[in-house]
N, C-alpha and C positions, 0 to 999 in steps of 0.2 A: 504493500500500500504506500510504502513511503517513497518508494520508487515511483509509482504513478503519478503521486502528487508531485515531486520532483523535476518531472517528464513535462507534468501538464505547466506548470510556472516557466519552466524554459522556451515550450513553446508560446508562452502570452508575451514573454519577451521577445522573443526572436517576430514573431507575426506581428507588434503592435506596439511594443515598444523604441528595438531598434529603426525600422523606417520612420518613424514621427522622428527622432535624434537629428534626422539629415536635413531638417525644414522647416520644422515647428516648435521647435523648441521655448516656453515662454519663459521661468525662473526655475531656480534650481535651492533648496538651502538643506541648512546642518547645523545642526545645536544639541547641546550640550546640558542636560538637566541632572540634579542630585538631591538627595537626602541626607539625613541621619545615614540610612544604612543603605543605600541604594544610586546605580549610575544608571542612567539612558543617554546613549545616542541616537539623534534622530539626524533623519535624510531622506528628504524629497522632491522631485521633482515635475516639472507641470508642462501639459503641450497645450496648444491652440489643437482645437479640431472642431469641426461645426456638424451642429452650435456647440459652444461652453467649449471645455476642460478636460485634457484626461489628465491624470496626476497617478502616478507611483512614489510610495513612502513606504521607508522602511523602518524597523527600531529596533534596537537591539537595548534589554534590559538585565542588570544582573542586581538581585537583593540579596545582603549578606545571609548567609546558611536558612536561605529559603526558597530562593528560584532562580533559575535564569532562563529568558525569553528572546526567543526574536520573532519578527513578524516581517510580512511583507502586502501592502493592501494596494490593488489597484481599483483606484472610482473615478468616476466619470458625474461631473457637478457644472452648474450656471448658476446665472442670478436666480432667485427666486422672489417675488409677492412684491420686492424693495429693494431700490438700491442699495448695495451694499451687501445682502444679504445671499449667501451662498449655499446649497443645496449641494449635496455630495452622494450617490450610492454607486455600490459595486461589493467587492470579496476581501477578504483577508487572510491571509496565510498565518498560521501561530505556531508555530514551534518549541518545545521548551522542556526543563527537568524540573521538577518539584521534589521538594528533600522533605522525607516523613521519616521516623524510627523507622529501622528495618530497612526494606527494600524500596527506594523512590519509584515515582511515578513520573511517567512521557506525558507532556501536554501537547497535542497532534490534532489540530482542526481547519478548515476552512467554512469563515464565518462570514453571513452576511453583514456587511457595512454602511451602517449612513453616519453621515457628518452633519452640519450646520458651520458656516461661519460670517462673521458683523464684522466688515471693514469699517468700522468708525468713521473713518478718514473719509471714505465713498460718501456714505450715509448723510453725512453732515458736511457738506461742501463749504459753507458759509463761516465754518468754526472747525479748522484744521484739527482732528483729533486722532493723536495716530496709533492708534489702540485697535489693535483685532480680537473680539472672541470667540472662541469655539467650544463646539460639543459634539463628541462621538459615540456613537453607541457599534460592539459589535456584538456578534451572537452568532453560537453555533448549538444547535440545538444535534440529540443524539447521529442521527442518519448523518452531520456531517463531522460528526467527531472517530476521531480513529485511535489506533493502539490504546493504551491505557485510559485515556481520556471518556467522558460520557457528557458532558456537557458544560460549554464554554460562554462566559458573559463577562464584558469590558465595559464600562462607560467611563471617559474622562471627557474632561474640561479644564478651560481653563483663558489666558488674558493674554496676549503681547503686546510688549510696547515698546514701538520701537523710535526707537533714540536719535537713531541717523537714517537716513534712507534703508540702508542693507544691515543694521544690525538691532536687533530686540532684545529686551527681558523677557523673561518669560516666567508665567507662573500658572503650576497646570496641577488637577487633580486626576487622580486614579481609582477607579474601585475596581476591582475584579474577583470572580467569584466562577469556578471551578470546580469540577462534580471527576470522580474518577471510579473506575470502576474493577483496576489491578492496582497492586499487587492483593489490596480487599475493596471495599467501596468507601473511600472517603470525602470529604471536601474540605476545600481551602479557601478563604476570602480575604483580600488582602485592601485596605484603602491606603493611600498615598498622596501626600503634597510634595510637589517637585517645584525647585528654583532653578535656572539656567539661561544661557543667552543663544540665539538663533542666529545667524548670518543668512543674507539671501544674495546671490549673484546671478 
């Protein structure tokens, strides 16, 4: 199964990703968030295509002696309802190990994805305010969860604010909550405040 899924991510890159690279390219960013006990790096990148957006973001998560995550989500978003206001769905890759007494457990899903996000700055033309925020929800309910895993849920949020044209603060929440069903059936949920800075180029 891991193979398939593997197989299938390679080819969304190769079909859909690489030719957009050659033409449409719109921004690109990477940043840097942390805790008490916990690093993420983030990176993604956005294409024109019509109408709207397609964007590929990745993250890579590691919590001390509790997990580590990476993800891969490609969606496809425009304006919605209001200027300013962004509309995002599509899939998400999760990958990851979770440490329990005994024997850990693989976290192994593809989840559906929506987003939301409020360009301030767009929104409010008349009163320069350069503050973005966002909210994501992902889910992978059991039929798309694999290996150890039985059922997958993310929502974060969170503010940037950015400073200079290409670089932000950022301050973002986490909740996540996780159903497993080897090496016995447990669950894990995890909430999180993360501080870090973004670069866009």
């Amino acid at each position: 199964m891991k193979r398939i899924f593997c197989r299938i991510v390679a080819v969304l890159i190769l079909v859909l990703i690489l030719p957009a690279t050659a033409f449409s390219q719109n921004r690109s960013e990477i940043g840097l968030q942390v805790n008490g006990s916990a690093v993420e790096i983030l990176a993604g990148t956005e294409f024109q295509v019509t109408p709207g957006q397609m964007r590929l973001d990745g993250n890579y998560v590691y919590e001390d002696d509790d997990y580590t995550m990476f993800g891969a989500a490609l969606t496809i978003g425009d304006t919605a309802i209001t200027p300013g206001l962004t509309g995002r769905l599509g899939f998400k890759g999760v990958y990851g190990e979770f440490e329990r007494p005994g024997k850990d457990s693989n976290l192994f899903s593809t989840a559906f994805a929506v987003k939301v996000e409020y360009d301030l700055s767009s929104a409010y033309v008349s009163y320069y305010i350069p503050v973005t925020l966002h909210a994501g929800l992902n889910f992978a309910p059991s039929p798309l969860c694999f290996d150890d895993t039985d059922k997958y849920l993310e929502f974060t949020g969170g503010a940037e604010w950015w400073i200079i044209e290409n670089a932000a603060v950022m301050l973002n929440f986490r909740y996540m909550d996780v159903e497993f069903d080897d090496p016995v059936k447990w669950d894990e949920d995890y909430s999180s405040v993360y501080g870090g800075i973004k670069f866009r180029f």
